[in-house]
N, C-alpha and C positions, 0 to 999 in steps of 0.2 A: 669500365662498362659492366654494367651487373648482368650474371649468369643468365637472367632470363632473356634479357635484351639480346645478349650474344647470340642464342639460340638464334632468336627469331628473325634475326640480322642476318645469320648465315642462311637461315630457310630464303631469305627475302633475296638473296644472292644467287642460289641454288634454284629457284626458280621463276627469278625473272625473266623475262622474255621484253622482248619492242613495246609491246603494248601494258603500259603500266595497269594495275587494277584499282579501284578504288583501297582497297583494304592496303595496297602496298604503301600506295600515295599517304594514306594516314598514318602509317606505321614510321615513315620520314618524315615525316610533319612530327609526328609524336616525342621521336627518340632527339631528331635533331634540338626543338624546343627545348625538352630537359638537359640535354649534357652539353649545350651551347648555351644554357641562361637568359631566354629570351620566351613571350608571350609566344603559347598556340596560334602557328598562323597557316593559314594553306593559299599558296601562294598560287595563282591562276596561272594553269599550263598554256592555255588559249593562248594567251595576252604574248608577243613575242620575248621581251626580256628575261620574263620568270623561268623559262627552259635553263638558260644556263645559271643561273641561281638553282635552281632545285638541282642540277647536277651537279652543283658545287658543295650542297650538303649533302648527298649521297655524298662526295669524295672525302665530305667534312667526317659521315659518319664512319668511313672506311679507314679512315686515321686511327681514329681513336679502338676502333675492333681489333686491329692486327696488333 
């Protein structure tokens, strides 16, 4: 993972809280897209299935950072 991404990855850790923000939600859409090799997608929170999908690239992106 490149230096910049690590930053922002650890900010995005250090200040998350329950309620995700717009800006965070892009920033795992973002990162997860480029270092898993797959099209920009922003998967709907609403919709039930996509929750643990998206927690699962957070877990995705938390692999590859440590």
């Amino acid at each position: 993972m490149e230096k910049i991404d690590k930053d922002k990855w650890k900010k995005f850790k250090q200040e998350h809280t329950q309620k995700l923000k717009l800006e965070e939600y892009k920033l795992v859409c973002d990162l997860h897209s480029r270092y898993f090799s797959h099209k920009y997608y922003e998967p709907c929170l609403s919709c039930g299935g996509n929750i643990q999908k998206f927690k699962g690239w957070i877990a995705d992106i938390d692999n590859i950072y440590d």
